[in-house]
Structure formats: C-alpha cells, structure tokens
N, C-alpha and C positions, 0 to 999 in steps of 0.2 A: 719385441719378441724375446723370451727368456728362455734359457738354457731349459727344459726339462731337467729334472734327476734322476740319474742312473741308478736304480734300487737295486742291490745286490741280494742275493740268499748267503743265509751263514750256518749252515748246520753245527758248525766248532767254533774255536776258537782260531784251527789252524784257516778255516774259508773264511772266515771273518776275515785274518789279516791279508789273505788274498785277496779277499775284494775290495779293502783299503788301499793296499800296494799297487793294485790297476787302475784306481781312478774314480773308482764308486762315490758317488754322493749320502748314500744311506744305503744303509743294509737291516735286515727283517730274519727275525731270529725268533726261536720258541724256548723257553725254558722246560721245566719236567713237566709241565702239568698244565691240561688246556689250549697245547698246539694241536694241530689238522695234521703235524710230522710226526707221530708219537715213536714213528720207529728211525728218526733221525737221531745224533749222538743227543742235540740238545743242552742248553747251558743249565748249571745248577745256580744257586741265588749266588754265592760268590763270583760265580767265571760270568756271571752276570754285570755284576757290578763292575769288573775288570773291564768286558767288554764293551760298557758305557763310558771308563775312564777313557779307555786306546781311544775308540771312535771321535770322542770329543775333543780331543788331543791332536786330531788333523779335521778337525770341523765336520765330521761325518756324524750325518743321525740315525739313532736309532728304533727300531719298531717293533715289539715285541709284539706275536702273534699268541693270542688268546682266542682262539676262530673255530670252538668245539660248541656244539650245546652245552648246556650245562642243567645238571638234575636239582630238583630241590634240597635235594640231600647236601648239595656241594658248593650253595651259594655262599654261604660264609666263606668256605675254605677258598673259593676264587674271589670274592670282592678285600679278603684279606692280603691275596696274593698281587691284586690289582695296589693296592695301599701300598705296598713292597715296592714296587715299578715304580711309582709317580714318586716314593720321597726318595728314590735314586737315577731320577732324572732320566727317565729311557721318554724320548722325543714322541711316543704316539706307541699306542693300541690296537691292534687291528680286531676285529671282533665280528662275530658272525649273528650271535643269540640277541634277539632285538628285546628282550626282557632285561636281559645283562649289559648291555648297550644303555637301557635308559638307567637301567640302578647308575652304572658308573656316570654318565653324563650328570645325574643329580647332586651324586655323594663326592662325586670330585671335579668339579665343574671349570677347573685348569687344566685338565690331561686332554691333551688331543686323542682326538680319536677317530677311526678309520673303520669305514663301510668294508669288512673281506667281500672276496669276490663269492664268498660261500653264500652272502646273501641273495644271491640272484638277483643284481640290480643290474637292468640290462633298458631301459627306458628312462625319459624324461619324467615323469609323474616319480618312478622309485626314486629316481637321484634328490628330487626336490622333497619327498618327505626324508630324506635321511638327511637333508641338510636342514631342513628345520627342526629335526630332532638336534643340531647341535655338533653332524658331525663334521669334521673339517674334510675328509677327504672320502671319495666312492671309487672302489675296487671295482670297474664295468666286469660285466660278464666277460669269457672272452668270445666268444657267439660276438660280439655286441659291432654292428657296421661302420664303416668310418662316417659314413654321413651321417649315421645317428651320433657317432659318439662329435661330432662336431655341432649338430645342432643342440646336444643335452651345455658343451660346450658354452654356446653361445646365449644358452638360455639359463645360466646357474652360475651363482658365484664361488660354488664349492670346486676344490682340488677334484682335478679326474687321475685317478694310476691306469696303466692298460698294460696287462702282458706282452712281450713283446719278443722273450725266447725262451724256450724248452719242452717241457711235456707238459701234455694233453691231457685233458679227460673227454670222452668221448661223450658224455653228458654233460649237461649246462650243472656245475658247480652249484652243490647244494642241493639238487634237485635228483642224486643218486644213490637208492638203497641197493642197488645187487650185490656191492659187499655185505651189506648189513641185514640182509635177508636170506641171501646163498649162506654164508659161512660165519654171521654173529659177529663181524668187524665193519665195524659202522665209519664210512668216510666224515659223517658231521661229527664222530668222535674221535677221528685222525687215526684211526687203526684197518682206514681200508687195504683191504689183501691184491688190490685189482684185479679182482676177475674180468675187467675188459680186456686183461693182456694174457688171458688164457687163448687156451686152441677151442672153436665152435664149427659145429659142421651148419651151412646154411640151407631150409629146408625149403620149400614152395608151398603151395596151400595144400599139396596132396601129400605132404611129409618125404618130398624124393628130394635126395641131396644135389646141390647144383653147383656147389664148390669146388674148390682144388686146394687151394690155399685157408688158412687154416687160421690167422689169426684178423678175424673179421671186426672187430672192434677194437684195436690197435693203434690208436696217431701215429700221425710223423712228430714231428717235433716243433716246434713252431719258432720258425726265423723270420724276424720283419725288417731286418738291414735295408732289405732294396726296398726299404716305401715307409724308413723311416723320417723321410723329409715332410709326408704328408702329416704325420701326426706331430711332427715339430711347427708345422704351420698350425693346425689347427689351437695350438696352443695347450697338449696335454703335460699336464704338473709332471708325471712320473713314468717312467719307462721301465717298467719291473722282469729281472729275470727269475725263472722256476730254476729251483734246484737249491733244496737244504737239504738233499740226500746226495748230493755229486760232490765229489771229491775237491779239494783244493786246487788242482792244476785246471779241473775243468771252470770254475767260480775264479780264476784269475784270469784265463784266456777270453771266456766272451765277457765278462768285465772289461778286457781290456780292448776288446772288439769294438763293443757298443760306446765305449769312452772315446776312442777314436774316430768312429763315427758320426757323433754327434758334434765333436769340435770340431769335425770337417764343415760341415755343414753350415758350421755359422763363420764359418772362415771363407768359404767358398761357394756354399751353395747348395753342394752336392756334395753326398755322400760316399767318404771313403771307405769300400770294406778290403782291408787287408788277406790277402788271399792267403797269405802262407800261414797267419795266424787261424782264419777259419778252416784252413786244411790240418792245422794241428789242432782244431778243435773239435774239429769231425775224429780224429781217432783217438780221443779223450772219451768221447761220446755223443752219438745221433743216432737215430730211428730216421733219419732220411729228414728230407726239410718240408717243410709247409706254410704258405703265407699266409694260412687260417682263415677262417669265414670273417676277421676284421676286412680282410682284403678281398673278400668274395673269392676264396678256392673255389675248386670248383669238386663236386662232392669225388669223383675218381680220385683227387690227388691229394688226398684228405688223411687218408690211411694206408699204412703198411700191412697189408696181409699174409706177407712171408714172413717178419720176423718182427718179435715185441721186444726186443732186448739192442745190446749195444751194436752197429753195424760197424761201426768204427771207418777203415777206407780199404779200397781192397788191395791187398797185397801179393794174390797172383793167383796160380791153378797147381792142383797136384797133374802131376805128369807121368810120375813112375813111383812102385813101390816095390821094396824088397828089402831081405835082409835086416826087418825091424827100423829101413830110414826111407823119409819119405820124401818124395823129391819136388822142389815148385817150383816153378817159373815165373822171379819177381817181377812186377812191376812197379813196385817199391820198393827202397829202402831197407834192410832187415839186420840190426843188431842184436848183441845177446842181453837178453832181459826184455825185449819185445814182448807183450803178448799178443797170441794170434787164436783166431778161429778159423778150423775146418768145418763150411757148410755143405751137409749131405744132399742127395739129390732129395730125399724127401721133408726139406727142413729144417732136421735137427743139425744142431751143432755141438761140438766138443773143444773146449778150448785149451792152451798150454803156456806158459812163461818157456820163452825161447832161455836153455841154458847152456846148449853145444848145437852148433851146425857144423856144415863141412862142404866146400867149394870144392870139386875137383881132389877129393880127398883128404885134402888137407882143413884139417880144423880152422875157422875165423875168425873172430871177434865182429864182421858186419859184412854184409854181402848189397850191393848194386842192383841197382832196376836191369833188367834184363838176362843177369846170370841165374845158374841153377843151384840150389844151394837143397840140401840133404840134412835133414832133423830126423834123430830119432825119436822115436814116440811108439807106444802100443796103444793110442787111439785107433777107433775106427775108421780110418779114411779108404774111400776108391777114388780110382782115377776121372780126372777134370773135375775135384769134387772145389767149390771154389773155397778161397782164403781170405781171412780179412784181419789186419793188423787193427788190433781191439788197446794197445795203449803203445804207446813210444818212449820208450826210456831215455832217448835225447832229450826230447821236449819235457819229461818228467825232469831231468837232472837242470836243465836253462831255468824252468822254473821254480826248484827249489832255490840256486841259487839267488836267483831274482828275490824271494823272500828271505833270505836270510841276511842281505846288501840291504834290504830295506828300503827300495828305489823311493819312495814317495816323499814328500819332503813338500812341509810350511813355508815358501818362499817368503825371504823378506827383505825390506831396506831400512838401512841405517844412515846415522850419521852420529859420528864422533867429531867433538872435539877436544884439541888440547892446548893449552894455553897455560903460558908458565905463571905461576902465583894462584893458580885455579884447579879446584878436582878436576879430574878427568871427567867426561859426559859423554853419554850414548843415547841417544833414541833410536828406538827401532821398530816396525812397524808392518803389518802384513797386509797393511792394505785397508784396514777398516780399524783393526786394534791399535792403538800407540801406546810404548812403554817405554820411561825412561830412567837413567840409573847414571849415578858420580861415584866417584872414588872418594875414600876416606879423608887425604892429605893433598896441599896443592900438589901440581908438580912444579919440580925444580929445573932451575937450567942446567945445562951439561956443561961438566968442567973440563972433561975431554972428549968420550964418542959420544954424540949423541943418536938417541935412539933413531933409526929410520925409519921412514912413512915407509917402507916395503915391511918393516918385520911390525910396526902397528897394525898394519894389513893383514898381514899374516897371522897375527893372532888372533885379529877379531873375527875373522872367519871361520877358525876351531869350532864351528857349535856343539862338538863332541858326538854324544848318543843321543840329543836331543832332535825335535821331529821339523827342528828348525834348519835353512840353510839362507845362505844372503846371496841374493842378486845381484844387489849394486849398493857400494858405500860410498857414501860422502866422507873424506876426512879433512879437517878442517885444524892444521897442523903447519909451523915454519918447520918443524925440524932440527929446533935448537935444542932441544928439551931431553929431559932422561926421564923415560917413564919406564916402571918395573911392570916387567911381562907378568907376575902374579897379579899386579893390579888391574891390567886388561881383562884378564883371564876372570877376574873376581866381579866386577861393571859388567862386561859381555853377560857372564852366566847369571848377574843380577835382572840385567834389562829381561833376557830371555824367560827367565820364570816368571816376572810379572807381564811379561806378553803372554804366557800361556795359562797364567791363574787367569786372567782379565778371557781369554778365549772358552776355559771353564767357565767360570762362572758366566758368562753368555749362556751357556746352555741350560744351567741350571734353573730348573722350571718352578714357579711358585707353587709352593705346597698347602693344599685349602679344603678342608672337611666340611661339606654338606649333610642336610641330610634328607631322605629320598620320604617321597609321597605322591601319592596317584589316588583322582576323585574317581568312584568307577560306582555305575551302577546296577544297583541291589533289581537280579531279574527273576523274574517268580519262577518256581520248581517248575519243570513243565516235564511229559514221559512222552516226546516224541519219537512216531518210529517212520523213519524216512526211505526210497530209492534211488540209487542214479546210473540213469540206461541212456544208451548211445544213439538211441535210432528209434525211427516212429513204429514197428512194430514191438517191439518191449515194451514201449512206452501204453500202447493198449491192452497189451497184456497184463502190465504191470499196473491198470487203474482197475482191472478185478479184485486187485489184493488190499483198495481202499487204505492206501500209505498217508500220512497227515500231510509229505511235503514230496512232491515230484521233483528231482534234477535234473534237467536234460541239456544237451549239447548244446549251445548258442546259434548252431546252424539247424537245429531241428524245430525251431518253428519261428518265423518271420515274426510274430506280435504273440507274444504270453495271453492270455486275459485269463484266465485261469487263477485264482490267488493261491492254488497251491501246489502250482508249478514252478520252478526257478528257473530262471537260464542260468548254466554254468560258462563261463568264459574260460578261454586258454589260459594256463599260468605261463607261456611265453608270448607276451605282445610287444612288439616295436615300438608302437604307435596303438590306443585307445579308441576307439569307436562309440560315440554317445546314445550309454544308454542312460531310462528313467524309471526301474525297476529294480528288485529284490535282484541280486546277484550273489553268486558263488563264483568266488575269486580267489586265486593261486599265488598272486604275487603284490609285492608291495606297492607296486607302482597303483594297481587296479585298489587296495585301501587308499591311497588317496584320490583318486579319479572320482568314485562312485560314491554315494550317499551312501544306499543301503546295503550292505554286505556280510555274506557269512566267509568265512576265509575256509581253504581246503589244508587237507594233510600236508601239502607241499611249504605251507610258511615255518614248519618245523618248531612247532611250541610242544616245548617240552617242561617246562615253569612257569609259576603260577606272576611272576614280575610282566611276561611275555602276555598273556590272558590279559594283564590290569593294562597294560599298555593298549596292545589292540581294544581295549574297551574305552580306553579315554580317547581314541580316535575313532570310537561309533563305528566300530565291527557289531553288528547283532548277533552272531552266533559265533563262536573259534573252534574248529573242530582239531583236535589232535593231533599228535605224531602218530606215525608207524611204529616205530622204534619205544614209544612207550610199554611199559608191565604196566599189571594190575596195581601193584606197590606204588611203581611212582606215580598214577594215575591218584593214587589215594592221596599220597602226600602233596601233591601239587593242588586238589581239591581242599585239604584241611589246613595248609598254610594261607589260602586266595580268603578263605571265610576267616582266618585267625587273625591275615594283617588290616583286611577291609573293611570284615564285618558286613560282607554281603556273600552271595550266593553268584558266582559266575554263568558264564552262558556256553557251556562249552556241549559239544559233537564230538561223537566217535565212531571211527567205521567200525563194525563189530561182520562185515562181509564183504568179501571177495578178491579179486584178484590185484594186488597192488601193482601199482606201476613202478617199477623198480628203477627206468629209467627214461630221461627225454633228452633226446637230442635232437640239433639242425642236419648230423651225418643221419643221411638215408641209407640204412641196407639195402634195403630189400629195389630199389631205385640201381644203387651200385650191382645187380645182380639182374636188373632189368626184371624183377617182378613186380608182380601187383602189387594192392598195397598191403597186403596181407601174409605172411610167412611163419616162419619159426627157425629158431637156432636149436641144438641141440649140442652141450656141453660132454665134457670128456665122460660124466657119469652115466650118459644117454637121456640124460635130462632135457627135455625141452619144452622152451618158452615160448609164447606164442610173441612177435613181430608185428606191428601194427602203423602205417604210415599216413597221418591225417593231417591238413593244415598244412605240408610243406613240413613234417617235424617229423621223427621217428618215437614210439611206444615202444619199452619191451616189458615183458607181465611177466608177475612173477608164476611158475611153474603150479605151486601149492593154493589154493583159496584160504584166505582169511577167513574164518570162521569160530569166533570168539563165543563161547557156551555162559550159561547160566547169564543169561543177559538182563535181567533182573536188577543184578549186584550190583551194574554200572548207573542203574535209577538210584539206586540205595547212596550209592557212594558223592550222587550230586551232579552226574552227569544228565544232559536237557534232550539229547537227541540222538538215537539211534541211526546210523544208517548202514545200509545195501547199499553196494558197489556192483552192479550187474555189467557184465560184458554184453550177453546176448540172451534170447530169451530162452535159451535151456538151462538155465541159472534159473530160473524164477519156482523152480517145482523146489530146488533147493530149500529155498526159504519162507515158504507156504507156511509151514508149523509155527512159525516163528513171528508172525504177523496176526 
C-alpha cells in the first residue's frame, strides 16, 4: 500500500510556499488564461516558471489547471499556451474540454494529463474511456461513493484523485449553468458568480413559502479526516484540497492537517487529527463540516442554510450596549487585530478587525474565555446577537513565521572522507539521488593543531539557504590532518548542487511535437425537427405535431418499438443498465457503454475538435452547448468542414427550459415536499424545482426560445430540437413544426 499524495491548491505564489512548507506532495495551480479560478490572483508565465523551479526543488509536482471550455476562436491561443507548460516542465494538465483533451494527447503525446473533475466522471464506463484516451489520471466527481470509487479502483489501471476538503458545489461539477444563465458568468468558463450561495425563498407546488432560513443551496464544507483510512485502503493516487482562492494561512493549516494525517495512518493505523490545528483552521475558515455524499451524508447534513460565508468559531454573545461600546461574553480568546462577526437575529452579519477593546475599563491588548470585554463600533448590533471570531491574528503571526524560517527541508546523508595525501571527498544522498564531490589539493598532515572531527562536523552541516539539511554523517577521518574550512565549505556546496541539478533534472519532462488527426465521418445534410417530453401524456400530445424523432424519459416506456422514439437515459448513472437501442446520453461513461448514441447538451461541446472526437468514437448525433452564440455555432461548423472535409452531425436545442442544474442534494426532500416546488431569488424570480431518480432538477426561470430557425439548417446544423417540460408547452411551438 502507498502513500497517497497530498494535492495542495495554490492561488500565489505566497499558498504555493505554504503548501510546500506543510508537507504537500503536489500542488494545482491556474495561470491567467484557461483556469475554472479566473477570479483567483493566478500565476503569470514567469511566477510560473519560478513556481515549477521552487516545487521541483523539494520534489513537489506540479499541475497546472486548464479546465474551461474552450471556443474555436481560442484554440491556437490555448494549445500555444499548452506548448509553454510542457517545454517548462510543469508535471500534468488538468483539463475539462474532451476536444482539447485529445488535440493535446496527439500534439504532445509526453505531457501527462488529467481528467478535471469538471468532466463529470463519476462511473466505471467514464473512467475507462478517459483512460483509453491516454489519460493518466481521473478527477471522480465529488457525488462519486466510496464503493464505486473502489470498485472503478479495482477495475482500472489509471490514477484516481478524490476531494477530500473544502467547498462545495451544490451541483455535480460541470453539469452547472445558473451562473451562466442567471448572470452571463459561466462556471465551465471559471467566472461562476455562485448564485448557490445567494439567499432563495423555498416555495411548494402552490407557490406559499415554507422556509425560514434563507440560504438553501449553500454547502458545508467538506472534511474527510475521520474516514480518511478508508480511502487510503482502497488504494486512491490523490487526496486533493479546494481552495486556490483561500488565503496562505488557510493552504498551510489543512495541508498540514491532512499531511499529518495520513503519516499517522501508515504509522499507526489510525488517523491522527490534531485538534488545535483543525480548531485554528475552523477560524481561518469553514461553512461548518460535511463528510459529503463520498461518505453517504445524509441529505439534512449536507448544507448550511443560515449562512454562505466564513463561520469561523464562536467567540461569544453580545450582553449589553451603550455609549457607542459593545459588550460580549467570551468564550474564546480575543486579541487586538482579531476579526470578528456580529450575527443578527435575522442573518445578516457585520464584520470588524478588533483594534481597541477594554476589560473593566481599562484598555488590553487580549482578553480570556469567560471575561467581558467592551469594543467600540457603530455597527449594528442587539443584544444576545451571536459573535464569531472569523480570523486569529495569533495563528496568523505562528504562521507567518513558519514561512519565513522555511520549516521544510531535503533530508539527507553523507559521508566524508579524509585522508592525508588525498582530496577531500563527500558523497551525499537523499535517499534515491547520489552525489558526489573532492576537493581541489590533497590534504596535508598537521604540524601543530590539527583540525577536529567536531569542527569537520560542523561545517559540513552549514547547508546554508539551500532546501538541503543532513540527518546523519558518516565521517571517515583519524584527526591528524589540517583541512581548510573554505575547502569544506567549497566540496559541501559542490556535492549539494549536483544533488539538486540531478533532483531537476528528474523532473524534467521529454519534450515531443505530434501532430493531431481524427478519421470522422462525412453525414449527409439532414433538416430534422425533433421533441423531448417527460411523461406519457405530452408524449401523445406531442405525436399530433408529427416531429421526425420523439425523446422520452427511460422510465416512460418498458420496450421502444417505435423507430422514432428514443429513450433518453440519466446523465447521472453509477452503474449502466443494458440496453440495445438508439439512446440519448448525457455523459461519458454512457458513449462508452452503448453502441448507438446521440449525446445531450450536458457533454459541453463547444468546438469543432470535441464533434471529431465524439464522432470517432460513433456518437451519431452531438448536440450542442447551452452556452453557445449563433457566431460560435458558425465557426465551429466552418472550421469541422475546413480541417475534415466532411459535414458534421450535430443537434441544437432551439426550445425550452434549460436545466440549469443537477444535483444528489434534494431540496425539496430537505423541506419535506413533493417532488415538485420552486425557489424564488432576491429578484422574485422563480424557478421551478423538480426531484426525479433520487436527483434534484432546477429550470431555468426564462424558455429558450431560439427565432428564425431556418439559419441554423443553413449554417450545417442536422436537428432541431423542443425541450418540453409539460404539455402546456406544446401550443408554444405549434407554428414552428
């Protein structure tokens, strides 16, 4: 059984050395262009390069996320930016767009590369075709159960990663437009706004509100400490923390959590979690804890509905106010430079940086659990309204200094020897590297003091500001001899740089130009106009309107015979059900399962590389993004005919109501409704809620409804389709058939 690795997030350069300085095995970072963080700081192509040198320098890899779609407009400018990466040695790829996925696998056929979790690989069928595409490692959902992810385990020779702490999305990754359809910030473009951690009021089927609490799509945060043994048994590659947008103190504390952790465990057995470190990392930052549906939560204890932001840990109640100061009664700790939050009885919060308190009058510098201590403020607070220490300027100041001492350290061992009429000699060695180095001149015996094996000692230990330190030396020395301290000094810092040129150059990756081709076939222009209804009344409704291709729910009829009926299958399956029919499939795993297949909006193709792919693996039909214009709809049609020389097979919805989002959390289940509801947003906007399969739906508020539909035959598109919800949709679209 082998160590897992502890993947760090690195928004800077300053989390970057945090999460080296704790223990990190790799760390996953975004440059400007092409991350899923676009509102993190982000590295530029220099702090890049730096970033690969540091890392490599204490054996730490790195993984640069590239994990956005990508438009046809912008393939150059990203497979140029891919070229940059691999001839400066950054350890793996992480990538989302399965178009852009197979360009690089062709064109640079040595850069590892890694499944995001944006893919929606949450099954054995998806993991197996992304490792026969070539990729080394799959990002599981985080949906994804431990028994699946040990049976996908046991049955795949590719790397599995698994999240294993921080934030949430409330939807299966990749599979979420409510940013990108509420507010034009698209999460597969890394500029989601999180509207799940806005305030919703939750409605019933008769539109009456039935909530209190306000923030109904909200995570906790996801901690898997107590049942990290399990996934260490199972044997997963990677233990990945969220957060390229948290701070430095927070990227070194559960670094250095999960690093302890995990060498408990193989020391012992069991898993140590240091309590006072996860208590200083609770007021770093948490939304409260969750062992996530990996661990089967259970759907109550899933999400925070009081509050979307930092809860920190609490640090007492207001008691009294007057005189502009307001008075609480710690139950923690409280220095100046603390920050704290007053939560009101209805919610909201107001926060402050403590910069005068007052004990009994007298001004302090830090106040005690149980005394009363007096802050002025002109916030709004009433009384018993509670408090929560939201950062600790102790724990801020330990850990600076921790990074600036530079704890982490190349362990190594040596041996010198010296012997008169001989250079000096050093080998040294970390364990796997060996490097060794002499001195220019023999040495000579001493004619009076000779030099001592304590100050030989002593100086071969110096390794100065290098990321070197020694364990254990062998010295192999009588003592008789005069050896000059410069020439220790000059052998040591020789051995040492060729042990750590020998430890680069390990990592440096061979650099090899392919070039990319896909056989794909030329399918005749076809002007289909298609439906897809939920239920057997639409569905007879909807055969008045004489559509060329019916779509209906997998559960709506036992046996097709019909040839121009489909079944649609879920794009969340654990596990695959055999069928031997025309399907309309959502996810990756189901193109590999099934013969014949049209893929739905949810596989996210937005480029014409994405099309030639699904078509060399015998998709018959690819229907579109959401998220696409008429523009890129043209250009992704005119480049598919310019590089292939054939005519694609692609589907677009041109009606109705998109799914904006799918999740395993049930609202309307947490609220003890049916399965049917609605939320309604701070605007009075509301969506309708919809819970089928064990899974939750939410729609978006507006119908798709795409005009002059004509233009899209013109432009090379094969099939039109209607999205119907229910059959008072269907007058809608009468003119149009």
């Amino acid at each position: 059984m082998k160590k897992p690795e502890i993947l760090s997030p690195a928004g800077d350069m300053l989390c970057l050395k945090a999460a080296v300085t704790a223990g990190c095995d790799a760390v996953y970072l975004g440059g400007q262009i092409f991350g899923a963080r676009a509102f993190s700081k982000n590295f530029s192509e220099q702090e890049l390069i730096e970033a690969v040198t540091y890392c490599h320098g204490y054996g730490v890899k790195v993984y640069v996320t590239v994990n956005t779609l990508v438009y046809e407009n912008e393939v150059e400018i990203f497979i140029n930016y891919i070229d940059f990466l691999h001839k400066n040695n950054v350890d793996a790829i992480i990538i989302q767009d399965i178009g852009m996925a197979d360009l690089v696998r062709q064109t640079f056929p040595d850069l590892e590369v890694h499944a995001s979790t944006q893919m929606h690989i949450h099954n054995l069928e998806g993991v197996k075709l992304v490792e026969e595409m070539g990729f080394k490692r799959a990002v599981l959902a985080r949906e994804t159960p431990i028994e699946l992810i040990k049976e996908i385990k046991d049955n795949t020779d590719i790397e599995l990663e698994i999240f294993v702490h921080g934030a949430l999305c409330v939807s299966y990754s990749g599979q979420c437009l409510m940013s990108s359809l509420i507010g034009g910030r698209s999460g597969n473009r890394g500029t989601c706004a999180g509207s799940c951690r806005l305030k919703y009021d939750v409605l019933d089927s008769n539109k009456k509100i039935v909530n209190k609490e306000k923030y109904n799509l909200s995570t906790k945060d996801l901690n898997c400490l107590e049942n990290l043994g399990q996934l260490i048994e199972i044997g997963v590659d990677s233990l990945k923390i969220e957060g390229r947008m948290k701070s430095p103190e927070y990227v070194y504390l559960v670094t250095k959590l999960y690093r302890k952790a995990v060498d408990s465990y193989f020391e012992t057995k069991k898993v140590v979690i240091d309590k006072e470190e996860l208590k200083n990392l609770m007021k770093t930052f948490n939304r409260e804890y969750t062992k996530g549906f990996i661990f089967h939560e259970e759907n109550k204890n899933f999400i925070n509905p009081f509050r979307p932001n930092n809860l920190g840990v609490e640090l007492g109640h207001v008691i009294k106010k007057e005189r502009g100061l307001v008075y609480i009664k710690l139950v923690e700790e409280l220095v100046i430079n603390d920050g704290i939050r007053f939560i009101n009885s209805n919610g909201d919060d107001e926060g402050l940086i403590v910069t005068k308190m007052l004990v009994d009058s007298k001004e302090v510098s830090s106040a005690k659990p149980g005394q009363i201590v007096a802050i002025p403020t002109t916030k709004f607070v009433t009384i018993n309204n509670k408090v929560l220490k939201t950062s600790d300027y102790k724990v801020h100041l330990d850990i600076a200094n921790a990074l600036e001492v530079d704890l982490r350290k190349i362990y190594i061992t040596g041996k010198i020897k010296i012997c008169v009429g001989e250079p000096i000699q050093v080998e040294i060695s970390d364990g796997i590297v060996v490097a060794k180095a002499e001195g220019n001149t023999p040495i000579e015996k001493a004619i009076n003091q000779p030099t001592s094996r304590e100050k030989v000692l002593e100086q071969i230990e110096k390794t100065g500001g290098t990321v070197c330190k020694f364990k254990n030396i062998v010295l192999d020395y009588d003592g008789n001899a005069f050896v000059s301290i410069r020439e220790i000094n000059e052998v040591r810092r020789e051995a040492i740089n060729k042990l750590l040129d020998i430890r680069y150059e390990c990592h440096k990756k061979f650099y090899r130009k392919a070039s990319y081709s896909r056989k794909v076939t030329d399918y005749p222009i076809e002007k289909l106009k298609s439906v897809y209804v939920k239920d057997q009344k639409t569905y007879e409704k909807a055969k008045n309107l004489n559509f060329d291709l019916y779509y209906v729910d997998s559960l709506l009829f036992d046996e097709v015979k019909d040839k121009k009926v489909i079944r649609k299958i879920p794009r969340v399956l654990e596990h695959h059900l055999s069928y031997d029919e025309p399907l309309l499939v959502g996810e990756l795993g189901s193109v590999r399962k099934y013969k014949s297949v049209i893929t739905d909006f949810s596989l996210n193709v937005v480029n014409s590389y994405s099309v030639a792919l699904l078509n060399s693996l015998g998709v018959k039909r690819i229907t579109l993004s959401y998220e696409l214009t008429d523009t890129q709809i043209k250009d992704l049609i005119e480049a598919y005919k310019n590089r292939y020389n054939a005519n694609p097979n692609l589907a677009l919805i041109v009606f109705g109501r998109e799914e904006m989002m799918i999740s395993k959390f049930k609202l309307l289940s947490y609220y003890n409704l049916p399965n049917k509801g609605y939320i309604k947003d701070r605007f009075s906007t509301i969506y309708e809620v919809r819970e089928e399969d064990n899974l939750m739906y939410i729609y978006n508020s507006k119908i798709r409804k795409l005009n002059n539909l004509n233009k899209y035959y013109e432009m090379g598109i094969s099939e039109l389709r209607f999205n119907i919800l229910n059959d008072n949709e269907l007058y809608m679209i009468k003119d149009n058939v």
